[in-house]
VOTORNU-626118 format. One record per atom (N, C-alpha, C): residue number from 1; x, y, z; residue in three letters; atom name. Coordinates in steps of 0.2 Angstrom, whole numbers, always signed. Layout:
<pts>
[pt NUM [X Y Z] 'ALA' 'CA']
...
</pts>
This chain:
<pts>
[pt 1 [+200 +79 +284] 'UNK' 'N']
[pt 1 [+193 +82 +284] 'UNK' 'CA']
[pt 1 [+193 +89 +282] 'UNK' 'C']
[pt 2 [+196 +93 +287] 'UNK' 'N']
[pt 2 [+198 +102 +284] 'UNK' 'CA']
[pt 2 [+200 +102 +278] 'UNK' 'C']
[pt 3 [+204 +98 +276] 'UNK' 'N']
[pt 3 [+207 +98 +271] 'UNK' 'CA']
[pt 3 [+201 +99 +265] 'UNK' 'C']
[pt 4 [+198 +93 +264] 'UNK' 'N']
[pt 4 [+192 +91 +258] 'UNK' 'CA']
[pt 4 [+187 +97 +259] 'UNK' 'C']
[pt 5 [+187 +99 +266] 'UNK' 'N']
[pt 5 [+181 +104 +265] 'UNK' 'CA']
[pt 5 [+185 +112 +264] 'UNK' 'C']
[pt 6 [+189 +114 +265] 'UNK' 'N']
[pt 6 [+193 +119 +261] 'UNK' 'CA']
[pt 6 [+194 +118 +254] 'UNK' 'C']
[pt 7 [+194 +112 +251] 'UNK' 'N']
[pt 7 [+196 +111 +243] 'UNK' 'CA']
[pt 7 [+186 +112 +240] 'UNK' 'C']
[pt 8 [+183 +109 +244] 'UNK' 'N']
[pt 8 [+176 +110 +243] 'UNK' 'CA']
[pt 8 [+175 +118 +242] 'UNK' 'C']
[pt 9 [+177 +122 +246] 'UNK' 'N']
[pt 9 [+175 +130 +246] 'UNK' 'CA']
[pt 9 [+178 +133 +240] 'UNK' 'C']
[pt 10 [+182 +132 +239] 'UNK' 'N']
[pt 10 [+188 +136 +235] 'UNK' 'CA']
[pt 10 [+183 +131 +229] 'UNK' 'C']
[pt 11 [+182 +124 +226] 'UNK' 'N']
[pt 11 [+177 +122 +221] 'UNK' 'CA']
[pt 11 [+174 +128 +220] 'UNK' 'C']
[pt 12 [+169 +128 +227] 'UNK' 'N']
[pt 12 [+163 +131 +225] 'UNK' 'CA']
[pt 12 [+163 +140 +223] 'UNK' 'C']
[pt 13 [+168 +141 +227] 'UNK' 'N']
[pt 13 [+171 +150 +224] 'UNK' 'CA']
[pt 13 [+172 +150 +218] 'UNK' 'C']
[pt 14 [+175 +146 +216] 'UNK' 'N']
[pt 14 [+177 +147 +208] 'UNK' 'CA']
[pt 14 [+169 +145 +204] 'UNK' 'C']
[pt 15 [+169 +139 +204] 'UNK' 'N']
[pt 15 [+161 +138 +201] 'UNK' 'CA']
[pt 15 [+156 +145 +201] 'UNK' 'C']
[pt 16 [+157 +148 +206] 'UNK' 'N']
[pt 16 [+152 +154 +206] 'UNK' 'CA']
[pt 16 [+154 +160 +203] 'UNK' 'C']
[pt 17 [+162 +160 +201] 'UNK' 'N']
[pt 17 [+165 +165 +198] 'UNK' 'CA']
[pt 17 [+164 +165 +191] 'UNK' 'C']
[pt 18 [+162 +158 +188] 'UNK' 'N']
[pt 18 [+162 +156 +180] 'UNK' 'CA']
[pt 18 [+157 +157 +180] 'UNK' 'C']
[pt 19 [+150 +157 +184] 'UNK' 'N']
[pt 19 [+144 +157 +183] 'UNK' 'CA']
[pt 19 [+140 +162 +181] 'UNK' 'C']
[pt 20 [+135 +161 +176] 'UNK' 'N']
[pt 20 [+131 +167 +174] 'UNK' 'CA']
[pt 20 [+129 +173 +177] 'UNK' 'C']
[pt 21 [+125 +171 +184] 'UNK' 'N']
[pt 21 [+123 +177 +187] 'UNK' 'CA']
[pt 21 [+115 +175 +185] 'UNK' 'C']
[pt 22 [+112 +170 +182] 'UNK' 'N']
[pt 22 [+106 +172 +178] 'UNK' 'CA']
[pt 22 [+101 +171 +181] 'UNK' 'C']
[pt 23 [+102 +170 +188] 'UNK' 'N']
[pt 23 [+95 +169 +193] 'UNK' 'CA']
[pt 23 [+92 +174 +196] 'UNK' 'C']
[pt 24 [+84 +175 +194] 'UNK' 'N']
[pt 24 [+81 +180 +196] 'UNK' 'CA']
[pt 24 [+82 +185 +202] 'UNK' 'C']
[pt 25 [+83 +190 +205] 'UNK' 'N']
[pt 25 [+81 +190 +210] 'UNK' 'CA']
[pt 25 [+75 +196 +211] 'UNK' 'C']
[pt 26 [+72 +195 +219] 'UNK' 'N']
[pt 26 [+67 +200 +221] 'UNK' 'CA']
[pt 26 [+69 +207 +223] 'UNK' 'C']
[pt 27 [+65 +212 +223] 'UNK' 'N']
[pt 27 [+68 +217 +225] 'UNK' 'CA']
[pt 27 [+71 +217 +233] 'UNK' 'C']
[pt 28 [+74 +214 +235] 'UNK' 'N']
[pt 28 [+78 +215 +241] 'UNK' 'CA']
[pt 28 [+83 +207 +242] 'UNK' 'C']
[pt 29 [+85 +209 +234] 'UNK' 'N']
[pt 29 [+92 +203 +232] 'UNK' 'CA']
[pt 29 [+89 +196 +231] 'UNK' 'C']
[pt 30 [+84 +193 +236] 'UNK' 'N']
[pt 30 [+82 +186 +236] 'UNK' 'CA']
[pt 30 [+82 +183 +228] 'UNK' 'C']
[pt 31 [+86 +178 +229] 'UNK' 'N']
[pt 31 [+86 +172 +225] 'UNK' 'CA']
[pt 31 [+77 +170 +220] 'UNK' 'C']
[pt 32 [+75 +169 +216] 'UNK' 'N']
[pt 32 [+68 +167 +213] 'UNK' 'CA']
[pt 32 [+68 +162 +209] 'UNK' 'C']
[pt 33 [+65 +156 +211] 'UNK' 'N']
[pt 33 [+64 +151 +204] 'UNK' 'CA']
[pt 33 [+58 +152 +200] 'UNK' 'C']
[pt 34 [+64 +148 +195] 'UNK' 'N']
[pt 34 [+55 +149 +189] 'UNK' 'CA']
[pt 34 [+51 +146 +191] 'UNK' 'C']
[pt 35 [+43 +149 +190] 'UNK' 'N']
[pt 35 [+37 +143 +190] 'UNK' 'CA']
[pt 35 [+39 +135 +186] 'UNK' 'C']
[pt 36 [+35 +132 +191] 'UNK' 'N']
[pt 36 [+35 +125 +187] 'UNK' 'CA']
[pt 36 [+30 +125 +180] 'UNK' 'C']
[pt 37 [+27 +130 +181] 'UNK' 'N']
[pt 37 [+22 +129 +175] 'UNK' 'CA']
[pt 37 [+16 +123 +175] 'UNK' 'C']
[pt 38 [+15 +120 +168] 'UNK' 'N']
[pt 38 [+7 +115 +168] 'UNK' 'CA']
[pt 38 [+12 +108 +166] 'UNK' 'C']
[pt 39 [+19 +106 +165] 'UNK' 'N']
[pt 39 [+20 +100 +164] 'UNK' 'CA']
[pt 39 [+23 +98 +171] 'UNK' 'C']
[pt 40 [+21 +91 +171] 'UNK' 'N']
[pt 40 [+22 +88 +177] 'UNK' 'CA']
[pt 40 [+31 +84 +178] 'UNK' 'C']
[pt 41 [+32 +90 +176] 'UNK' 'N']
[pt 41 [+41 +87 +176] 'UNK' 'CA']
[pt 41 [+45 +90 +179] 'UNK' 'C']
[pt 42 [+42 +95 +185] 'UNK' 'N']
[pt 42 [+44 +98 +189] 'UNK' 'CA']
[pt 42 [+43 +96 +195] 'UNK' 'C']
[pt 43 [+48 +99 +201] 'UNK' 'N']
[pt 43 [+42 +99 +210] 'UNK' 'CA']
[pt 43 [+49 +105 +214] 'UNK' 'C']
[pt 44 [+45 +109 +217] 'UNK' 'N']
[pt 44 [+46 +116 +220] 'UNK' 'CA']
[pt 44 [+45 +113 +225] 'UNK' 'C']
[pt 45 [+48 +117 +232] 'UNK' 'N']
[pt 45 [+46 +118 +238] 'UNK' 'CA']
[pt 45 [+44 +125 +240] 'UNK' 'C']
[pt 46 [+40 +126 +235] 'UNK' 'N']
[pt 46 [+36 +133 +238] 'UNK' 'CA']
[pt 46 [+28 +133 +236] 'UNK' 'C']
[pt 47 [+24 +136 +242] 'UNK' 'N']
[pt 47 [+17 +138 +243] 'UNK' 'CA']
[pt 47 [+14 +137 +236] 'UNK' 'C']
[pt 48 [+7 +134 +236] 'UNK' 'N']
[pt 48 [+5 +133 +229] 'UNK' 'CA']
[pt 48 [+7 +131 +225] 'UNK' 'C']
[pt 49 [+11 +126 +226] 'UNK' 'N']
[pt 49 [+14 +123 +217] 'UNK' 'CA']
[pt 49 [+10 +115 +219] 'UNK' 'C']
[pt 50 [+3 +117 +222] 'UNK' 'N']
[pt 50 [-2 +111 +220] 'UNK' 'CA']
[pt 50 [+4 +104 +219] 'UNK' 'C']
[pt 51 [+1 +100 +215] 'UNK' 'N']
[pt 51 [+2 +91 +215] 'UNK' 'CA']
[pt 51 [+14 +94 +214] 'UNK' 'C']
[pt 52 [+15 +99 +212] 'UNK' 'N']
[pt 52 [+22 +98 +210] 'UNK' 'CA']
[pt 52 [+27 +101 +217] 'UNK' 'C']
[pt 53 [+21 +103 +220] 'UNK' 'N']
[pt 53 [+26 +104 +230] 'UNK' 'CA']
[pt 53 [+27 +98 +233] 'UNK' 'C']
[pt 54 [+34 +99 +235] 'UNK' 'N']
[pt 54 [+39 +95 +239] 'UNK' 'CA']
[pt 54 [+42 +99 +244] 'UNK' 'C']
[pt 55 [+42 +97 +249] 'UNK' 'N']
[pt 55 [+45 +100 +254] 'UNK' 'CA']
[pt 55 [+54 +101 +255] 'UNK' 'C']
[pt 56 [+53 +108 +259] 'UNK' 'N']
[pt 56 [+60 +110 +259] 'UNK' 'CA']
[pt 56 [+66 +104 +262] 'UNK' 'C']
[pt 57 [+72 +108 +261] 'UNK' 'N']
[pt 57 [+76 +103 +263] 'UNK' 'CA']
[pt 57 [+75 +107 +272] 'UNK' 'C']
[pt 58 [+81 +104 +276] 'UNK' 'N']
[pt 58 [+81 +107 +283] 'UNK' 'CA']
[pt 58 [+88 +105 +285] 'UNK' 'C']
[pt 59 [+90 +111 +289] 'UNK' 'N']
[pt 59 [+98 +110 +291] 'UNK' 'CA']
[pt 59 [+97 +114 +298] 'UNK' 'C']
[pt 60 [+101 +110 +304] 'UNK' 'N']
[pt 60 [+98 +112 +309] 'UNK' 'CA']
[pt 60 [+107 +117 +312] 'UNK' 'C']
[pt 61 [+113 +117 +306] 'UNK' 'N']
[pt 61 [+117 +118 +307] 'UNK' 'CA']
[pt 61 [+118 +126 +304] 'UNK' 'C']
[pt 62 [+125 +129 +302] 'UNK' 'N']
[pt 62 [+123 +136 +299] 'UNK' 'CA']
[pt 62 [+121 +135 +292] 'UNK' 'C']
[pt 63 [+119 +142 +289] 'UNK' 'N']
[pt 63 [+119 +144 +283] 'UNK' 'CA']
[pt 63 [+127 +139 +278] 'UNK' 'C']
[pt 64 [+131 +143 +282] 'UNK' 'N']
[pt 64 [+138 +142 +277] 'UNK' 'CA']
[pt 64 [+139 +132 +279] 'UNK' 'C']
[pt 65 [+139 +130 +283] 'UNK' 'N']
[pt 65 [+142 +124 +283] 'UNK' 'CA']
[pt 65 [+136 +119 +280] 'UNK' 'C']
[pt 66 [+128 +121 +282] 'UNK' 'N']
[pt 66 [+123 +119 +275] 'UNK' 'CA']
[pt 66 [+125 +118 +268] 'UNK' 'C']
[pt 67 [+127 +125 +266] 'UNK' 'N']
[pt 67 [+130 +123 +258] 'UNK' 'CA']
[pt 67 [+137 +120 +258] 'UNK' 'C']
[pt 68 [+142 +121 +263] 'UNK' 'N']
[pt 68 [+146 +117 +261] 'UNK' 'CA']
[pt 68 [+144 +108 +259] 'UNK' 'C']
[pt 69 [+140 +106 +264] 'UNK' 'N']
[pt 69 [+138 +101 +264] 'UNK' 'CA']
[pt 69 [+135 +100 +259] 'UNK' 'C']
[pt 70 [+131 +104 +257] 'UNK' 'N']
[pt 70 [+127 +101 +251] 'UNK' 'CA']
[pt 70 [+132 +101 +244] 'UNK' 'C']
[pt 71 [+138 +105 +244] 'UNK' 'N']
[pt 71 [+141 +106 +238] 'UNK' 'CA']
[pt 71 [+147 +101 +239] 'UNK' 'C']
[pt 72 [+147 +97 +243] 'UNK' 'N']
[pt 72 [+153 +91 +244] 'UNK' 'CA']
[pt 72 [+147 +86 +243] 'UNK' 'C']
[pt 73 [+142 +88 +244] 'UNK' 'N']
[pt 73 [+140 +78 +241] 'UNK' 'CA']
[pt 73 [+138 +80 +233] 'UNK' 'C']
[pt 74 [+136 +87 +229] 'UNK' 'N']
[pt 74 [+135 +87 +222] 'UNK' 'CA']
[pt 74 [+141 +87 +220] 'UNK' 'C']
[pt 75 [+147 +90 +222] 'UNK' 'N']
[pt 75 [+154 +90 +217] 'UNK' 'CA']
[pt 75 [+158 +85 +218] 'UNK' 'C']
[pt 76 [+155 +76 +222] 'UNK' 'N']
[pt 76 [+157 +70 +225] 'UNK' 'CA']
[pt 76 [+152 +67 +219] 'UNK' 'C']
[pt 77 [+147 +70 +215] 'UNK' 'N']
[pt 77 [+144 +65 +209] 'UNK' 'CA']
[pt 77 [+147 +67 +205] 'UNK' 'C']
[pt 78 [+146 +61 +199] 'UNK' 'N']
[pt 78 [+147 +60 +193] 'UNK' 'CA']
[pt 78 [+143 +64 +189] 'UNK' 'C']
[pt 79 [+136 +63 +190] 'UNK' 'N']
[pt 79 [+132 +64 +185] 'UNK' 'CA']
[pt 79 [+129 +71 +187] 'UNK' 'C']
[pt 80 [+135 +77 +189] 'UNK' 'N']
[pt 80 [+135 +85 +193] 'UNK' 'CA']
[pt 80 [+138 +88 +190] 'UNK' 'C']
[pt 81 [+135 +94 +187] 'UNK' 'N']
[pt 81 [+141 +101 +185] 'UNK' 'CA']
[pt 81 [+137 +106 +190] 'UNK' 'C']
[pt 82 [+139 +110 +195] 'UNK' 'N']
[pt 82 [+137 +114 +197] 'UNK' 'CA']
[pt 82 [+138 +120 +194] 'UNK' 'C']
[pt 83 [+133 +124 +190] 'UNK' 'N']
[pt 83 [+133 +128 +186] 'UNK' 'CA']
[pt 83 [+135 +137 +191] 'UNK' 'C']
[pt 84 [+132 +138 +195] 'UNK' 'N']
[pt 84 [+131 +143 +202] 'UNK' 'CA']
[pt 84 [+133 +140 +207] 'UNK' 'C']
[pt 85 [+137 +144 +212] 'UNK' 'N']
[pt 85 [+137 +142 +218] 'UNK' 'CA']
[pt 85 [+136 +149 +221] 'UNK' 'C']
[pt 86 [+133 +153 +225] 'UNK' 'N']
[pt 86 [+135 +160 +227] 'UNK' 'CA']
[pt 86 [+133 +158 +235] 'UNK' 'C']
[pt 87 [+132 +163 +238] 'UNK' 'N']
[pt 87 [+132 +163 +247] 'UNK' 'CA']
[pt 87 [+126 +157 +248] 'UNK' 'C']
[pt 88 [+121 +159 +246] 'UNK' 'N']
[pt 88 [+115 +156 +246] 'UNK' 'CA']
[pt 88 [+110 +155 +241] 'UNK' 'C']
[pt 89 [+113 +153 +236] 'UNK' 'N']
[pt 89 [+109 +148 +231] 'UNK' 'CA']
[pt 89 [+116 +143 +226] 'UNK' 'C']
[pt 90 [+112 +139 +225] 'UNK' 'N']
[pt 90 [+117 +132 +220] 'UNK' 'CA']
[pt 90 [+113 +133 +214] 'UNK' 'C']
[pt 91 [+116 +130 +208] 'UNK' 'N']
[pt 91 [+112 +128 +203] 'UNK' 'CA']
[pt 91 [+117 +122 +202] 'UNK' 'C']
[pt 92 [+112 +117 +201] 'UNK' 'N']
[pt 92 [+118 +112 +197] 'UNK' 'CA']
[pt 92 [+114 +109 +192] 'UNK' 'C']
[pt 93 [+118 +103 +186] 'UNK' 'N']
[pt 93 [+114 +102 +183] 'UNK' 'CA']
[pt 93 [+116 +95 +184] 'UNK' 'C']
[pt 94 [+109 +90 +185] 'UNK' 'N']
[pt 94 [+112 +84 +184] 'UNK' 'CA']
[pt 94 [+110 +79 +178] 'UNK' 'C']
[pt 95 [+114 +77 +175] 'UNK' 'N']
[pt 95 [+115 +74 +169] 'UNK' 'CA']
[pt 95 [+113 +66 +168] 'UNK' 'C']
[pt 96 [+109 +62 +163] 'UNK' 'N']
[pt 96 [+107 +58 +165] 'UNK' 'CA']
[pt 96 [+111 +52 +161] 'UNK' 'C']
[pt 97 [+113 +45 +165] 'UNK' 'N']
[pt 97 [+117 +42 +162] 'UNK' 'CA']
[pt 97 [+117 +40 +154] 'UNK' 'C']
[pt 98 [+110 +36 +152] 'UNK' 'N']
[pt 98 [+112 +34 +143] 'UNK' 'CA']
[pt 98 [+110 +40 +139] 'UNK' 'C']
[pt 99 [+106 +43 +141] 'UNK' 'N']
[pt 99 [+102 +46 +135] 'UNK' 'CA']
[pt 99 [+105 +56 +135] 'UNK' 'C']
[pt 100 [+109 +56 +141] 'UNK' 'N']
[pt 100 [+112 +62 +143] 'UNK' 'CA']
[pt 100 [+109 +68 +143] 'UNK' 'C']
[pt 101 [+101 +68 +146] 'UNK' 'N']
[pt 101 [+98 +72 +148] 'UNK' 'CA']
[pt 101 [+99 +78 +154] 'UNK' 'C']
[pt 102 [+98 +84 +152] 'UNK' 'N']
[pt 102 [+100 +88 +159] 'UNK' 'CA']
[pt 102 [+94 +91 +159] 'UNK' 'C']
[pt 103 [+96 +90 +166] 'UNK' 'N']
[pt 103 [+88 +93 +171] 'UNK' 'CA']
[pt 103 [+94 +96 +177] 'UNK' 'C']
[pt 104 [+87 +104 +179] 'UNK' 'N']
[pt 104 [+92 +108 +182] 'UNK' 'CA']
[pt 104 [+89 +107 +190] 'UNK' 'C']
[pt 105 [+93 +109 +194] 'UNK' 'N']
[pt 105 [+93 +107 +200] 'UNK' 'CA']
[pt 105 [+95 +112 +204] 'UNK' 'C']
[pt 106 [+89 +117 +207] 'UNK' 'N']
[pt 106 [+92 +122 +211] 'UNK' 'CA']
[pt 106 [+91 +123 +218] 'UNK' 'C']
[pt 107 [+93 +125 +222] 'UNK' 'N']
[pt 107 [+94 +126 +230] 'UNK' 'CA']
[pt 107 [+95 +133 +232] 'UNK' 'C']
[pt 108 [+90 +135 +237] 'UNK' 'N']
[pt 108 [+90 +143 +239] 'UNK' 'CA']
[pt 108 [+90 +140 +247] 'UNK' 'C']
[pt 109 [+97 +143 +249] 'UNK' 'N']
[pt 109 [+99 +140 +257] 'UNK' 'CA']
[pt 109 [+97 +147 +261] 'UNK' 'C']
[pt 110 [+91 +147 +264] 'UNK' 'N']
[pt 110 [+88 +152 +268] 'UNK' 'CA']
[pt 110 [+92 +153 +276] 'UNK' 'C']
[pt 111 [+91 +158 +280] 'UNK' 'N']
[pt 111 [+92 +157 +286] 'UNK' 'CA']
[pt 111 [+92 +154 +291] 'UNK' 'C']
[pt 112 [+82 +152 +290] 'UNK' 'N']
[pt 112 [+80 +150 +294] 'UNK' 'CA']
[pt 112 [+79 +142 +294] 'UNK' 'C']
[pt 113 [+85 +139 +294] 'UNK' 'N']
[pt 113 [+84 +133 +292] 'UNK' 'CA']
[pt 113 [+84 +129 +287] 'UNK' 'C']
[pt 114 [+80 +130 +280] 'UNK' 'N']
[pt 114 [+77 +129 +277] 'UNK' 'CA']
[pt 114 [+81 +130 +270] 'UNK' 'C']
[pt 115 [+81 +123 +264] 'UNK' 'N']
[pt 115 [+84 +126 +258] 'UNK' 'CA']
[pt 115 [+77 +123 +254] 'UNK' 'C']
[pt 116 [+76 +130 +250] 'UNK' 'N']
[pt 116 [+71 +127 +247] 'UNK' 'CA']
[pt 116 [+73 +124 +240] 'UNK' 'C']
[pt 117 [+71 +122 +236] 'UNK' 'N']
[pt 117 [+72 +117 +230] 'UNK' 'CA']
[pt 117 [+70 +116 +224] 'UNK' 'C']
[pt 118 [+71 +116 +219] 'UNK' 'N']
[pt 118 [+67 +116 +211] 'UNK' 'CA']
[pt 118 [+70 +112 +207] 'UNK' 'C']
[pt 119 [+66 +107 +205] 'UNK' 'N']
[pt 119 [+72 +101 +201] 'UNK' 'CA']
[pt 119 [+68 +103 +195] 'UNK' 'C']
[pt 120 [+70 +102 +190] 'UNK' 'N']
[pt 120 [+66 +102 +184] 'UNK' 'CA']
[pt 120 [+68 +99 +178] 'UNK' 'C']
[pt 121 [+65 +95 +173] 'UNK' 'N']
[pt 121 [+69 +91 +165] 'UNK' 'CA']
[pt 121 [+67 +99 +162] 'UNK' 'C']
[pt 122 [+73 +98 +158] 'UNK' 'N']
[pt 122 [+72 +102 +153] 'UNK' 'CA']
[pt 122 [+68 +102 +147] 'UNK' 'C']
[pt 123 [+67 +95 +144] 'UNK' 'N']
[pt 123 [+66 +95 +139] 'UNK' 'CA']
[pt 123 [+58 +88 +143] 'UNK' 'C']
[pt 124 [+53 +87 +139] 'UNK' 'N']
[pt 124 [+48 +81 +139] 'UNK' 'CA']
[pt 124 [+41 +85 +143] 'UNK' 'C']
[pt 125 [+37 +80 +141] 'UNK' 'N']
[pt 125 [+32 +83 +146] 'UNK' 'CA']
[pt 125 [+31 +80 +153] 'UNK' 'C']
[pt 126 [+33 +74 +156] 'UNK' 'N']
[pt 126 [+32 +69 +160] 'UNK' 'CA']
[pt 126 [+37 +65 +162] 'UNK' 'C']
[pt 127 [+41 +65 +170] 'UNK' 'N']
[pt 127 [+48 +63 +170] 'UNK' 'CA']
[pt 127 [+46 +58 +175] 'UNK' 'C']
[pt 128 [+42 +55 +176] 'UNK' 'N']
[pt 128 [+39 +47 +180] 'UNK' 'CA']
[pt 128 [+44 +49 +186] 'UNK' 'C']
[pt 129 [+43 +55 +189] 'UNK' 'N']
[pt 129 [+44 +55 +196] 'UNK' 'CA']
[pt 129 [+53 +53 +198] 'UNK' 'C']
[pt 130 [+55 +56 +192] 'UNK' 'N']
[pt 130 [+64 +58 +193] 'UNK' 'CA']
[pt 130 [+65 +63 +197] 'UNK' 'C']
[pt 131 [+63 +70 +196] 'UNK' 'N']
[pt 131 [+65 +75 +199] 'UNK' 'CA']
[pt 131 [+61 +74 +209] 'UNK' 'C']
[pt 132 [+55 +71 +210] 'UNK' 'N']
[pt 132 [+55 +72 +215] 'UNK' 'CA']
[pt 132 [+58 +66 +219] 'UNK' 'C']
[pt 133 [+60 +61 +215] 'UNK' 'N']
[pt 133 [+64 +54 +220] 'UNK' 'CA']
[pt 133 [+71 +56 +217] 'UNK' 'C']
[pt 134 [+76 +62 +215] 'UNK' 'N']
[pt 134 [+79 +64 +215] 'UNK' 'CA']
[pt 134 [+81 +71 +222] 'UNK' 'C']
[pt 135 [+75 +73 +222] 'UNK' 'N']
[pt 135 [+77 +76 +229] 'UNK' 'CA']
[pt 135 [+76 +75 +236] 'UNK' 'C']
[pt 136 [+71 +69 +234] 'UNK' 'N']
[pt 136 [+70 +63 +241] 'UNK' 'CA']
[pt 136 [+76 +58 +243] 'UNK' 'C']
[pt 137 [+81 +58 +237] 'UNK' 'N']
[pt 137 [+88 +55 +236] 'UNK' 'CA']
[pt 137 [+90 +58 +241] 'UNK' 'C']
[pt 138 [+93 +65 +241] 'UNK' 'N']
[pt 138 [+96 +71 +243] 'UNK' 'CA']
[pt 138 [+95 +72 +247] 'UNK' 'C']
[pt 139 [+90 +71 +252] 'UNK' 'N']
[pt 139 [+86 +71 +256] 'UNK' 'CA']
[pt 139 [+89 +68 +261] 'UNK' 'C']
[pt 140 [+88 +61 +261] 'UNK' 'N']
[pt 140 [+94 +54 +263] 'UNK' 'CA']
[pt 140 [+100 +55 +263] 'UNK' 'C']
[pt 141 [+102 +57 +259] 'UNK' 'N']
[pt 141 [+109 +57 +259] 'UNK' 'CA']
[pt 141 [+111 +64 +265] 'UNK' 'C']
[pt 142 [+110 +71 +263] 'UNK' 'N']
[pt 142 [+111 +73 +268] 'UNK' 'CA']
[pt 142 [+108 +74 +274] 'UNK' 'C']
[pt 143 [+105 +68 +276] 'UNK' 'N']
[pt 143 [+102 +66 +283] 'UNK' 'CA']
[pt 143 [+106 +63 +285] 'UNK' 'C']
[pt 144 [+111 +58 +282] 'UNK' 'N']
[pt 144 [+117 +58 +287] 'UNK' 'CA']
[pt 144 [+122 +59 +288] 'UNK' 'C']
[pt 145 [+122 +66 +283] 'UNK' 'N']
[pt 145 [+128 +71 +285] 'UNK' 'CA']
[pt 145 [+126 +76 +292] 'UNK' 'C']
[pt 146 [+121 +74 +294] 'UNK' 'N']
[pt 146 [+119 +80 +298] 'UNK' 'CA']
[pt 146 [+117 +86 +298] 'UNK' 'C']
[pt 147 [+114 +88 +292] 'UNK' 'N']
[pt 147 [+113 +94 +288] 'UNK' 'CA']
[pt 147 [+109 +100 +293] 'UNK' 'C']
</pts>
């Protein structure tokens, strides 16, 4: 088990080495998603994103073993390239199986708890409720990691 979860870290180091850098930040370093805008092919977990807010993720464990955990179940899919991995933000992209759409999938692992989330399609106006039953997947799944 040490073993997978050292092979995981040393992933996610490199993953964040190759990585753009190209996420926002506020003036005191903080991670920022982009708005979801007016197509309903998006869903945030932050204040006012009206009908496209979905609640945060929650990890009652640290910071650091939260992302591990979440970067051992996205570099465990197939349909996963993690694009960023830094202290406290992920970006991945997850890839769709026939028609090989990417839609970006990002996580901001806070402090307090809490990682907030932004799944977005790329490309359409309308994604019949993939990005948010994609993070309600996610959801599940690390609820029975203990997150």
């Amino acid at each position: 088990m040490f073993h997978r979860l050292a092979l995981l870290l040393i992933a996610a180091m490199l993953a964040g080495c190759a990585a753009s850098g190209a996420i926002d930040r506020d003036r005191d370093g903080t991670p920022e998603f982009e708005p979801c805008g007016n197509a309903p092919r998006c869903v945030v977990s932050l204040e006012d994103a009206g009908p496209r807010q979905i609640e945060s993720l929650t990890y009652t464990t640290s910071p650091l073993l939260a992302r591990m955990q979440l970067m051992q179940l996205l570099v465990g899919r197939d349909d996963v390239e993690v694009v960023t991995a830094a202290d406290d933000y992920i970006h991945a992209v997850f890839i769709t199986p026939r028609l090989r759409y990417r839609d970006d999938v990002e996580f901001l692992i806070r402090d307090d708890g809490r990682v907030d989330v932004r799944s977005s399609s790329r490309i359409g106006w309308y994604d019949w409720g993939t990005n948010r039953n994609r993070i309600e997947s996610l959801r599940a799944q690390l609820a029975t990691k203990s997150l």
